[in-house]
C-alpha positions in Angstrom: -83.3 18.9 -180.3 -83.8 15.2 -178.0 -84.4 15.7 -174.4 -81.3 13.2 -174.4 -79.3 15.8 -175.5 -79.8 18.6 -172.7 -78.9 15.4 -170.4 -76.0 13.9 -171.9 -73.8 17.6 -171.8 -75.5 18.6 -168.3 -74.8 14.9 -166.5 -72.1 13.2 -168.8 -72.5 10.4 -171.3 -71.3 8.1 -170.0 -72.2 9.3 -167.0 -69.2 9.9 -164.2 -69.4 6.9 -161.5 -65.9 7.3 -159.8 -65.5 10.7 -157.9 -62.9 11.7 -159.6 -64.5 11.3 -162.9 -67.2 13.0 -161.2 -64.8 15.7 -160.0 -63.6 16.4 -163.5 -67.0 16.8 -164.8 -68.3 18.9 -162.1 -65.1 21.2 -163.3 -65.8 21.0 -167.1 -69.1 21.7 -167.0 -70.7 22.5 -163.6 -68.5 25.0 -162.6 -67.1 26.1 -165.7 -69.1 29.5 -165.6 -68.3 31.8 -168.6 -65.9 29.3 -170.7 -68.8 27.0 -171.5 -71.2 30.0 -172.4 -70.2 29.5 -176.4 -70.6 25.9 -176.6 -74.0 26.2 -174.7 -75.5 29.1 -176.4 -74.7 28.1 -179.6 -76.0 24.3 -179.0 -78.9 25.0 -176.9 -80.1 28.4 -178.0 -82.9 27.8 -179.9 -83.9 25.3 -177.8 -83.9 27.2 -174.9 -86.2 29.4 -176.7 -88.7 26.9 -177.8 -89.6 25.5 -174.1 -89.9 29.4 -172.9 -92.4 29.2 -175.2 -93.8 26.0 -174.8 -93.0 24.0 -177.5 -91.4 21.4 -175.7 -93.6 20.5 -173.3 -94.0 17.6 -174.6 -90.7 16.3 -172.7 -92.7 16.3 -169.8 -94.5 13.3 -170.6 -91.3 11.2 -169.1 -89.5 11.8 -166.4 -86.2 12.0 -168.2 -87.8 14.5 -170.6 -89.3 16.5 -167.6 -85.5 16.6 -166.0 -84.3 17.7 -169.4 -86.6 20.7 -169.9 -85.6 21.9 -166.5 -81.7 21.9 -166.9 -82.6 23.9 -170.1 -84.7 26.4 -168.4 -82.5 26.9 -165.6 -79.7 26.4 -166.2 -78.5 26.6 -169.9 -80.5 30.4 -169.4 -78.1 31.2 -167.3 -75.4 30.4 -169.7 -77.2 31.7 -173.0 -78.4 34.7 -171.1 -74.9 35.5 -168.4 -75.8 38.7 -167.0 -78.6 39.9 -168.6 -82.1 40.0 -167.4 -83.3 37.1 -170.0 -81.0 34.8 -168.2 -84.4 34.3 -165.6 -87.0 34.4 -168.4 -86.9 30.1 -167.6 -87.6 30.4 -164.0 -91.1 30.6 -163.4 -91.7 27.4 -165.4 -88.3 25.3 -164.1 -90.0 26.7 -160.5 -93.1 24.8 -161.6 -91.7 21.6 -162.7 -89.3 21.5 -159.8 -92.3 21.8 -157.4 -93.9 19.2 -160.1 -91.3 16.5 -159.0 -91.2 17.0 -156.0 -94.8 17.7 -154.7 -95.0 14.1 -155.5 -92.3 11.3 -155.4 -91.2 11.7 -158.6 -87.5 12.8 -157.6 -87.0 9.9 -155.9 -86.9 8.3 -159.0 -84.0 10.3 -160.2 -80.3 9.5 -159.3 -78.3 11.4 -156.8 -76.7 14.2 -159.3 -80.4 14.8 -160.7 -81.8 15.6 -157.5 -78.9 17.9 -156.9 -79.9 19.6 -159.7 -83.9 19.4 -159.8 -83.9 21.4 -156.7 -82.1 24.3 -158.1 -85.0 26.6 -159.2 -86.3 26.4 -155.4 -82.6 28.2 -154.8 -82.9 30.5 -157.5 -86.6 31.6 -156.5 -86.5 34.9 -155.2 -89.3 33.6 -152.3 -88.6 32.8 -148.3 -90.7 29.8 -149.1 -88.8 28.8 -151.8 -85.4 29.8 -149.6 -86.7 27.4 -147.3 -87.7 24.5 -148.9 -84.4 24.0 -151.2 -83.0 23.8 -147.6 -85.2 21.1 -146.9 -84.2 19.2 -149.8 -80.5 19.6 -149.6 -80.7 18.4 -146.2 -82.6 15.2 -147.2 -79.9 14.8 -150.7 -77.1 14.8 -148.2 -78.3 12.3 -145.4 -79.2 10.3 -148.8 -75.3 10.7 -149.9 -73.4 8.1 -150.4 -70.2 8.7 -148.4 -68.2 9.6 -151.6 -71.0 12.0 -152.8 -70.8 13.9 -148.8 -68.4 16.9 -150.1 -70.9 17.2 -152.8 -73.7 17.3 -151.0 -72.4 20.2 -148.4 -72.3 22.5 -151.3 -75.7 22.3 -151.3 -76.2 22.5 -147.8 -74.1 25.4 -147.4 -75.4 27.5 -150.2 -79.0 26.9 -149.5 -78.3 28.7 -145.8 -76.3 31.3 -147.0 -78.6 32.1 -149.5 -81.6 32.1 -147.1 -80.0 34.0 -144.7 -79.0 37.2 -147.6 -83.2 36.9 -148.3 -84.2 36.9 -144.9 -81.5 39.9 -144.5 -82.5 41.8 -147.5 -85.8 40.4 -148.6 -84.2 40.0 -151.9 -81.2 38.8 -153.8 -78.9 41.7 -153.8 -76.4 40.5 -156.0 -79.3 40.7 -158.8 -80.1 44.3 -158.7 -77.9 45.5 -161.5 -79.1 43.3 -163.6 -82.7 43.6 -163.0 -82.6 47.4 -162.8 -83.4 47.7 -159.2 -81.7 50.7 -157.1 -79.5 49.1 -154.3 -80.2 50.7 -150.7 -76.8 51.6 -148.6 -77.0 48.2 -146.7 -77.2 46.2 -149.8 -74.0 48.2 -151.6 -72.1 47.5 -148.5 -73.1 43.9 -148.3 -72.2 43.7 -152.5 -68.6 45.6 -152.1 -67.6 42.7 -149.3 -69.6 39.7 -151.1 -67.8 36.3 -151.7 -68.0 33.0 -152.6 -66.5 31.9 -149.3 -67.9 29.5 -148.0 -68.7 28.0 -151.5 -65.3 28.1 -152.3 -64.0 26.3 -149.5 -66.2 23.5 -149.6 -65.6 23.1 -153.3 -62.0 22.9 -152.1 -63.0 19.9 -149.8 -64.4 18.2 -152.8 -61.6 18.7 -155.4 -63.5 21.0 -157.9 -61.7 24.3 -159.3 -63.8 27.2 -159.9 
């Protein structure tokens, strides 16, 4: 497996310029959920399994490679693993390399639809801190945006708050209980019977990508 190849599905090759090339990715692949689980599982499988266990920490001596080994820890886990406990067994080291890129200036190396994505494990960190910061870094990705990227960049925005208001609500992810084997109190079951994509949904809407 080449780190190239983690980037080329994840991002496009060539890369999408025009939005709606970009839009037609972002449907394909982005927010494809389920359909893509196949194709990703059965291409990136073993590799997934070799940088849990370190074996391709090697990428890390480029940027590009360091990129690459995060998409594959968290987010091709989350295809490879859909509902399952093993789909977070990547976190702790995508958390590390996210914090990695962007302790320094590293990110700002990286284009636009990188960053979007190299901030992801803050959001997927079960951590207030964590909650907090992907905030921060949506917020500085969207005054960054150029104006064609904007609808893009709200996504983040909007799931970072929502997400950090359901922590500071809960103290955890509730929506993760089932599969992590953790008992639900009576708040949390009535915030799971009435939980949506809402707000997600609608500013997908705004930027022309089905879900």
């Amino acid at each position: 497996m080449q780190r190239h190849e983690v980037l080329d599905f994840w991002f496009g090759s060539p890369r999408p310029e025009t939005p709606e090339e970009i839009r037609r990715h972002a449907t394909n692949v982005w927010r494809a959920g389920a359909s893509i689980d196949d194709a990703v599982r059965e291409r990136f499988g073993a590799a997934f399994e070799q940088a849990v266990d370190g074996a391709l920490d090697h990428w890390c001596e480029t940027l590009q490679g360091k990129l690459a080994l995060l998409i594959l820890l968290d987010q091709f886990s989350r295809h490879i693993h859909r509902d399952t406990e093993a789909q977070y067994r990547g976190d702790a080291k995508a958390l590390q390399l996210a914090r990695e890129l962007h302790d320094g200036d590293e990110h700002e190396q990286l284009t636009f639809m990188e960053r979007a994505w190299a901030m992801m494990p803050f959001a997927h960190h079960e951590s207030i801190d964590s909650a907090r910061r992907a905030i921060e870094i949506a917020d500085a990705l969207k005054a960054a945006a150029p104006p064609h990227l904007e609808a893009f960049a709200d996504i983040g925005c909007q799931q970072s708050r929502r997400a950090l208001a359901i922590f500071e609500r809960f103290g955890r992810y509730p929506h993760r209980n089932a599969i992590l084997g953790r008992q639900s109190t009576a708040e949390e079951e009535a915030f799971l019977r009435d939980y949506r994509h809402g707000p997600t949904a609608a500013v997908l809407e705004k930027a022309g990508i089905e879900r």
